[in-house]
N, C-alpha and C positions, 0 to 999 in steps of 0.2 A: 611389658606385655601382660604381665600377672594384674596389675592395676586397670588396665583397659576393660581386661574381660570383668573385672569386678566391677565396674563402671556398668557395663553391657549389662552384666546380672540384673544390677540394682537398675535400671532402667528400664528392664523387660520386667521384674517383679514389680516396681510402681507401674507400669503401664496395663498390666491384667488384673491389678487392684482394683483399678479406677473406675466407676460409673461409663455404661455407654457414650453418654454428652463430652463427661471429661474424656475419655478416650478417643475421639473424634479429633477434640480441641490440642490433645497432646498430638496423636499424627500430624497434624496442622505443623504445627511447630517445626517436627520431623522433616518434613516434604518442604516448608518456606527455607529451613535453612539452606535441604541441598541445592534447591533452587538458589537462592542467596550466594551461593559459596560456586555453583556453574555459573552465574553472569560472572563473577568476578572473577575466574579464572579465565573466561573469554574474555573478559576486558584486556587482563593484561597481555594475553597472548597476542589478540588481536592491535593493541596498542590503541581503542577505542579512548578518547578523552572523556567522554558522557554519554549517558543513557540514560530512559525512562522507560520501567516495560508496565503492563495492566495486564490483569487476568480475570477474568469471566466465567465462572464455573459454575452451573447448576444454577444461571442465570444470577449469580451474585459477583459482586467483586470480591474474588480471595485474595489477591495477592495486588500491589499497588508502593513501587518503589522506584527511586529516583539515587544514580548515581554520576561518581566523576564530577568534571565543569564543563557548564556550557561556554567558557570564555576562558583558555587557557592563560590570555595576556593577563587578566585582570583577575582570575583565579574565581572566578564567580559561580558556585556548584551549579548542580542542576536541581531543579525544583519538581513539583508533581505540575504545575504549572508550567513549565517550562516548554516553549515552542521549535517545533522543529519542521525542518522541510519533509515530507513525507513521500515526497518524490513520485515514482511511480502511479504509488497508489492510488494517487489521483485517478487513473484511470477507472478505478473501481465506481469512484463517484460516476465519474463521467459516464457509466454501462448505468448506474441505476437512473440517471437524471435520465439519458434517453429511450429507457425503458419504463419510465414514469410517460412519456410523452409518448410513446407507441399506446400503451394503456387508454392514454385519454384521443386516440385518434388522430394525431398529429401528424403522424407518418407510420411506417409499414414494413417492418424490418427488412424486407425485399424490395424496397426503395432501391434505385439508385440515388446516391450521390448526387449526381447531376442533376438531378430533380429539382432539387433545392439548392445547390450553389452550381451558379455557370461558371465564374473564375477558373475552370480547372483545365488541365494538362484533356486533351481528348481519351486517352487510353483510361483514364480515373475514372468520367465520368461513367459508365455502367458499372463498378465497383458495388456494392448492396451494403446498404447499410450495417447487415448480421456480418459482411467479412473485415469492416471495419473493425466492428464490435470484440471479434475471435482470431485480427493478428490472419486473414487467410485475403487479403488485401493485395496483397505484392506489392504495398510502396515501400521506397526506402526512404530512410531517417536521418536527419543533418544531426543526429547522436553518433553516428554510423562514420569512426574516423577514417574510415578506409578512402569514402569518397572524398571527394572534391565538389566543396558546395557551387549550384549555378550559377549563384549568386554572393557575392561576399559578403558576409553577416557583419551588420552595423553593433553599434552600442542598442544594447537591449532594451534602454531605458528611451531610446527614438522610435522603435521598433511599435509601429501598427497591424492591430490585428491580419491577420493573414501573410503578412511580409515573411515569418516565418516557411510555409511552404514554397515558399518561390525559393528555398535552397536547396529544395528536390526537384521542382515541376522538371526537370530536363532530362533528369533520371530514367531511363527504362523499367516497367516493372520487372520485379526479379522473378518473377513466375504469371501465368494466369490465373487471373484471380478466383483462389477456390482451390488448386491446384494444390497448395502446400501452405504450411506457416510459416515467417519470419516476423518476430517480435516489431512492433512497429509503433513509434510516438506520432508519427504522423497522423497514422488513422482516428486515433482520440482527439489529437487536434480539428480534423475536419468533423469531428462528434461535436465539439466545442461551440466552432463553427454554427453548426446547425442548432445546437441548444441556444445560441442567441438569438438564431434566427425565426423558429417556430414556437417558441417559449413566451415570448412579449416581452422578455428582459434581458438583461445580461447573463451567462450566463454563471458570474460571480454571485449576482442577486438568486436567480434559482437554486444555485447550490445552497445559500443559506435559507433562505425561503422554505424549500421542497425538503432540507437534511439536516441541516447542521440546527436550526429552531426545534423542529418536532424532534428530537434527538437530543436537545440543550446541551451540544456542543460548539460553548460558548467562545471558546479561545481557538477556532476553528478561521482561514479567510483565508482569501488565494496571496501568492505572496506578490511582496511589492519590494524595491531594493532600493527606496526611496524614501517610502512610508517608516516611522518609527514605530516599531512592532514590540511591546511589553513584552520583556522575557525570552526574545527570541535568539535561538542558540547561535554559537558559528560555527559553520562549518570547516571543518579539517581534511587535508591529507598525510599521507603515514609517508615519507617516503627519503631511505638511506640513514633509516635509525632517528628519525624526526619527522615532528610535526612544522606543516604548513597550513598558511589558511588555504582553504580550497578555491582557484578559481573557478569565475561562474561563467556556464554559457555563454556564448555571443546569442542566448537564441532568447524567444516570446515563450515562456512558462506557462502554461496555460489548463489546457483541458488533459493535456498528456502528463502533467506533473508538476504543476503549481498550485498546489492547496496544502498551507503548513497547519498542524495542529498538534495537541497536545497525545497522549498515551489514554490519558483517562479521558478526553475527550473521544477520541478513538477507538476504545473499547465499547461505547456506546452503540456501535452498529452490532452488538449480539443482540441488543433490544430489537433489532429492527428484521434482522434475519431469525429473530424465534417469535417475528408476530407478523401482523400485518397495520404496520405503525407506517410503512412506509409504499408498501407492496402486496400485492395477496399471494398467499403460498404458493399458487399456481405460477405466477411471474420468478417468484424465486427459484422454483423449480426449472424452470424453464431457463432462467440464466444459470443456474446451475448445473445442465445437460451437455456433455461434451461436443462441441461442434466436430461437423462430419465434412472432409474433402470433397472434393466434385466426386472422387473415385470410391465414397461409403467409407473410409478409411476416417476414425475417430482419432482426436487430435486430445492434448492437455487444455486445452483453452474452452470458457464458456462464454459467456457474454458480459465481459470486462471483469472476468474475474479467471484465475490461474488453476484447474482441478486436479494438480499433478496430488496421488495417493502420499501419504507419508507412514512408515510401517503398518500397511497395510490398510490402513483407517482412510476413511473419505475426507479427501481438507479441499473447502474452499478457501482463496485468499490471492493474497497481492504481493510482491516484494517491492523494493523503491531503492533508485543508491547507485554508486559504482559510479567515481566521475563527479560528482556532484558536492561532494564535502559533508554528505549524508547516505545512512544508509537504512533502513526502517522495513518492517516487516510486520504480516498482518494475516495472521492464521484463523481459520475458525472449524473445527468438527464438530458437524453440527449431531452425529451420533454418538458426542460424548459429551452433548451440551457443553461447549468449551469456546474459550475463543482468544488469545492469546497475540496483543500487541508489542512492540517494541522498536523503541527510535533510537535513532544512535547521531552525534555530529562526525562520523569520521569515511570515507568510504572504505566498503566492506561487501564484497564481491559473494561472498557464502552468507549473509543476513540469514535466507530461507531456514538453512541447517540452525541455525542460531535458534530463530524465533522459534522452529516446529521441536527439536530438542527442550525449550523451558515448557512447550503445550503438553508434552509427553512424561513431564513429573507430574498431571494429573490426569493423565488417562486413566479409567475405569479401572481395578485391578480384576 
């Protein structure tokens, strides 16, 4: 004990010796460690095999580390390149691609659906584009193990665009649309849908085109389980004191959660939410405004993006994972200039707590 505190001394005496600069640069130290020392106690707890997180601070990259393996068989670490499925988050892209395309007059947030894709279930079609966007939609999800798909899901790799929702269309919606939320893959999907369709391209190519270029998020591409992908992780499940490889979908990956990338490729979107690199503030803003029920009742969800508060601070962002043999998280508070990635190969049902916990070793003091 007597030694510790003598440690402590000499550590607070060298720390109010120092020059302002070097004192900055020692806190640094301070803060990466305990961050350093919270991932790896979540590792083990959680039984995570790898990770990659990035951090964003004062528009700089502070922090940028890579642990675990991404390939338990072959013991292969994880690298700052290292590719993961990002899951959800996709959806995020998929709010900014179709609010890139309301911008240039393509369509009209109060669209219906139906507008532009006849293929649908008749209760769909009046559905609006913005309830797609904020999860207030009422479709349900072949994520959704509860159901019983209409349709029995092929091998993914025969699977043509839109065969995917034909294992809801039979479905009822679970409310009127506007009424309430439930979280929903479907609706990004039919975003998808429409970003090939009004775009001129696919809507693989716009993602990279419209984001992942002007952003030079280079190791950034939707995934393929076919393609040989450099670097790309495997995913895991935790399950009776061991790891498995995680099986995948029977489903089309797509606009609701097939774009894999890296961490520091990913951290890259602070550049785009503290400019107008991508969007003008006023769009940002606007995706960032809490969507309202038919009944003026404010919801957690913006325009493909997630706005639940965390201690008490404003966080936009996304989570991804659960199921999938990945689990990945993507915070940003933008009033504390910050923004705080983190992928993982393993599912991991509380990611959220994970990621906004290492954002809040650098909150403002």
């Amino acid at each position: 004990m007597k030694k510790s505190k003598l440690v402590l001394f000499v550590l607070i005496a060298v720390f109010f010796s120092l020059p302002a600069i070097a004192q900055n640069k020692f806190q640094k130290i301070l803060n990466d460690n305990k961050v350093d020392s919270f991932i790896r106690q979540q590792m083990k707890e959680k039984n995570i095999p790898g990770l990659s997180v990035a951090v964003m601070k004062d528009d700089k990259l502070v922090f940028s580390k890579a642990y675990g393996y991404s390939n338990l068989e072959h013991k292969v670490p994880v690298k700052e390149n290292t590719v993961f499925s990002i899951a959800s988050i996709t959806k995020s892209f998929t709010g900014i691609s179709t609010m890139m395309l309301a911008v240039e007059g393509k369509l009209s947030l109060d669209d219906s659906i139906g507008k532009y894709i006849s293929e649908l279930p008749k209760s769909w079609k009046p559905i609006t584009i913005r309830q797609l966007l904020t999860h207030t939609s009422g479709i349900s999800s072949p994520s959704d193990y509860k159901k019983i798909p209409c349709v029995v899901g092929k091998d993914v790799r025969d699977y043509i665009r839109g065969d995917y929702i034909k294992e809801v269309a039979c479905m009822p919606l679970l409310f009127a649309p506007g009424d309430s939320t439930s979280y929903s893959d479907t609706g990004p999907y039919l975003l998808g849908m429409l970003i090939d369709k009004l775009s001129g391209t696919s809507y693989e190519d716009f993602v990279k085109q419209r984001i992942f270029d002007p952003l030079q998020m280079r190791h950034s591409r939707l995934v393929s389980y076919t393609d040989l992908i450099p670097n790309r992780a495997e995913g895991y499940a935790f399950r009776n004191g061991e790891h498995y490889l995680a099986p995948r979908f029977e489903l089309d990956e797509f606009a609701n959660a097939g774009i894999m990338s890296t961490a520091l490729d990913m951290v890259q979107l602070h550049h785009a939410f503290r400019s107008e690199k991508l969007l003008k503030k006023n769009t940002w803003k606007l995706m960032w405004t809490n969507a309202r029920l038919n009944n003026g009742e404010p919801t957690n969800f913006g325009l493909g993006f997630g706005l639940t508060p965390f201690q008490g601070k404003k966080r936009i962002g996304h989570y991804g994972g659960g199921g999938l043999g990945f689990a990945s998280g993507l915070t940003h508070f933008p009033d504390e200039n910050l923004t705080v990635v983190l992928l993982s190969n393993v599912d991991e049902e509380d990611i959220g707590f994970f990621v906004n916990t290492v954002a809040s070793f650098y909150f403002n003091k």
